[in-house]
Structure formats: structure tokens, C-alpha cells
C-alpha positions in Angstrom: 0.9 -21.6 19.1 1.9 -18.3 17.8 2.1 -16.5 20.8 4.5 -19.5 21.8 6.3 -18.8 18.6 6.9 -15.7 19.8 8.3 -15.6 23.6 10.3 -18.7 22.1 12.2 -16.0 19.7 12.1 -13.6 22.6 13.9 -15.8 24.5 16.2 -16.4 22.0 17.0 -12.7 21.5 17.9 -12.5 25.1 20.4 -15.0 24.9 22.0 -13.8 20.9 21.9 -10.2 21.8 23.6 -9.8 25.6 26.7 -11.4 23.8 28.1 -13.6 21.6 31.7 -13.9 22.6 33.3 -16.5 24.2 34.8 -17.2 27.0 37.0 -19.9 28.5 35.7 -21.9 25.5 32.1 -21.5 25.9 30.1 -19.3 23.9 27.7 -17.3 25.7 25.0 -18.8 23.9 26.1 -22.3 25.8 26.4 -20.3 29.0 22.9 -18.9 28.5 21.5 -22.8 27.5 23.0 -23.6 31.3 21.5 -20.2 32.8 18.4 -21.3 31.4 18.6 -24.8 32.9 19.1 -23.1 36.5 16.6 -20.8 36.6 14.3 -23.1 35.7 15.4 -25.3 38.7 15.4 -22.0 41.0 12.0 -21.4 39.4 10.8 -25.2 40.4 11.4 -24.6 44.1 15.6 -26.1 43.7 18.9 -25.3 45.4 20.0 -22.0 42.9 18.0 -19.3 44.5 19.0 -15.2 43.8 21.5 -14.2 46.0 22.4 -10.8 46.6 26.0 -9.1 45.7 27.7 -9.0 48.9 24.9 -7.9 50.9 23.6 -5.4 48.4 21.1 -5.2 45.7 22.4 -6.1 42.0 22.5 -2.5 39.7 20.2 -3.2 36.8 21.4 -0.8 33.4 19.0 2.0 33.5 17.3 1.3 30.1 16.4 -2.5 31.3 15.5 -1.4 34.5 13.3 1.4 32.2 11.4 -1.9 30.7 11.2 -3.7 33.8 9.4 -1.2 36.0 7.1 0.0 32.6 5.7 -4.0 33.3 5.3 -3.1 37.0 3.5 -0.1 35.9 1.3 -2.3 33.8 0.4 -5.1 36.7 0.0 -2.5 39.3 -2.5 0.0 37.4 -4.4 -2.9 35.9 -8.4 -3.2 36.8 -9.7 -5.6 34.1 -12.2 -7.8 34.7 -12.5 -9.8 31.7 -10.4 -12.7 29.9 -9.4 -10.0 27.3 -8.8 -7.3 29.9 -5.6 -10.2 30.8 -5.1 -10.6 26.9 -4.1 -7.0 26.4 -2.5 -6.8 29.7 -0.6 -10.2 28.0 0.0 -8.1 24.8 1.6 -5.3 26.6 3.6 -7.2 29.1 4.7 -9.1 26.0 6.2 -6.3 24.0 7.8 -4.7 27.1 9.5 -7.9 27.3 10.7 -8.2 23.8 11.9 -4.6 23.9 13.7 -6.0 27.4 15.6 -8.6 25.5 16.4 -7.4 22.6 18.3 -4.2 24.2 19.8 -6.7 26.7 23.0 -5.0 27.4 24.4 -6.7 30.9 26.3 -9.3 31.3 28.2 -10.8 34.1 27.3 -11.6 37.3 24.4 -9.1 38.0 23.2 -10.2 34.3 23.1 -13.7 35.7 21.4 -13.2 38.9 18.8 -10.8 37.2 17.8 -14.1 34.7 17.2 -16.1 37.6 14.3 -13.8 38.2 13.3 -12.7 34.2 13.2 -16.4 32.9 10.4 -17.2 35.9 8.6 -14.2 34.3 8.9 -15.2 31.3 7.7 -18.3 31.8 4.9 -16.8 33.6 4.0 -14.0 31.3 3.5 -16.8 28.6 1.0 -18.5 30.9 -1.1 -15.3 30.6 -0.8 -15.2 27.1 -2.3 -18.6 26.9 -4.9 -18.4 29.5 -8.0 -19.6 28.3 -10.2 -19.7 31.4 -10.2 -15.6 33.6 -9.5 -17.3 36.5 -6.4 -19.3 34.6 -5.3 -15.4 33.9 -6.1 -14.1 37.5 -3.8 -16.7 38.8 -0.7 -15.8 36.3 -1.3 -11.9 36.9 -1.2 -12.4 40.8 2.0 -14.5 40.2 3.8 -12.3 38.2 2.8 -8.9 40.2 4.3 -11.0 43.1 7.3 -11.7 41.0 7.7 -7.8 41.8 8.7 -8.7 45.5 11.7 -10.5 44.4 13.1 -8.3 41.7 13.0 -5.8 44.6 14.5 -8.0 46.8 17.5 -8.1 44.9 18.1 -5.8 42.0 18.0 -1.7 42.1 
């Protein structure tokens, strides 16, 4: 439950702290509730896949992207064997990821299209953190190190 608590409030800080303007008279916060909502469709197999920006790869800001490959790092190197070989894999992953959205500093379109991949991860990461079975933590490590493929897929 706490480690729940926690990518909940992570999630959170990713949508208070890319913005809180508005725009067109929606805050961002709104905007983000919808982004949400569509990644989570992309994420169950519907219509709003990544797309790339005109034929090229989204630019991710450098410090993000600094987060984002220190997870890669993280999946790639890892050799565990046990259940809490994954837990502290979790852990790591974890704080990479609240460090990731609470220096959030992108926003529009490459910011959206970069969610459509992060929220999936996310999602996934807290799978891994609430694996109670190794094979339950095998499957969410293999998932997220594939996530790798798509990120890039899309973004540099």
C-alpha cells in the first residue's frame, strides 16, 4: 500500500510540476488528467499510439533524458536472481522515476508523446514494486527493459 502511496504522488508531481498554467481554459493539470486517460488506452493495445515528429525522433531535455537512460542502466546491468534482487532493482527504478518527475521540465508536444511512453512505465515499474511471486517480478523487468525499444523508437 505504501509503495502505491508513493508512485500515486509521483504521478502526481509529474502532472503539478511540468506546468500549472493554463491554456485555452484548461489547466494543465486537466490536460494531464486527459494525457493520462490516453496513454492508458495506448498502453491497453487502443488507437493513440506514439507517433514520431515528422519523421524524426522527439528531443528529450538532457536532464530527463539523464534519468531516463540511468533506469536503462539499471535494467540492462541487472543479474539478480532473487525476489529482493527485483525489490531493489524496484527501489532504484523508483527513485530515478521520482527524480524524473519532479524535474519534469517539457511540455508540449514532444512532452506529450514522451508520456505515452512514461505512464506505461510507470504503470509497469509499480507492478515490480508489488511483485510478490520472482516470476511476477521476471515478467515486469522483461516488460519494462522492452519498454526500452519504444522510447528509442521515438525519442533522442
Amino acid at each position: 500500500m505504501k509503495i502505491k502511496s508513493i508512485l500515486m504522488m509521483g504521478i502526481l508531481a509529474l502532472f503539478v510540476s511540468c506546468s500549472s498554467n493554463e491554456e485555452g481554459g484548461k489547466s494543465e493539470v486537466a490536460a494531464h488528467n486527459e494525457e493520462t486517460e490516453t496513454a492508458t488506452h495506448h498502453h491497453e493495445g487502443q488507437e493513440h499510439a506514439i507517433t514520431l515528429n515528422h519523421g524524426e525522433k522527439w528531443k528529450v531535455d538532457q536532464d530527463m533524458m539523464g534519468y531516463i537512460h540511468t533506469m536503462e542502466k539499471l535494467l540492462n546491468d541487472f543479474n539478480g536472481s532473487s525476489l529482493n534482487d527485483y525489490q531493489t532493482l524496484s527501489a532504484e527504478i523508483n527513485k530515478n522515476l521520482d527524480l524524473l518527475t519532479s524535474n519534469c521540465t517539457m511540455t508540449g508536444p514532444a512532452h506529450d508523446e514522451l508520456h505515452k511512453w512514461l505512464l506505461p512505465f510507470i504503470e509497469e515499474a509499480g507492478k515490480l514494486s508489488k511483485a510478490e511471486k520472482k516470476s511476477d517480478a521476471e515478467e515486469s523487468y522483461r516488460r519494462l527493459k522492452e519498454s526500452y525499444n519504444t522510447l528509442n523508437t521515438y525519442f533522442r
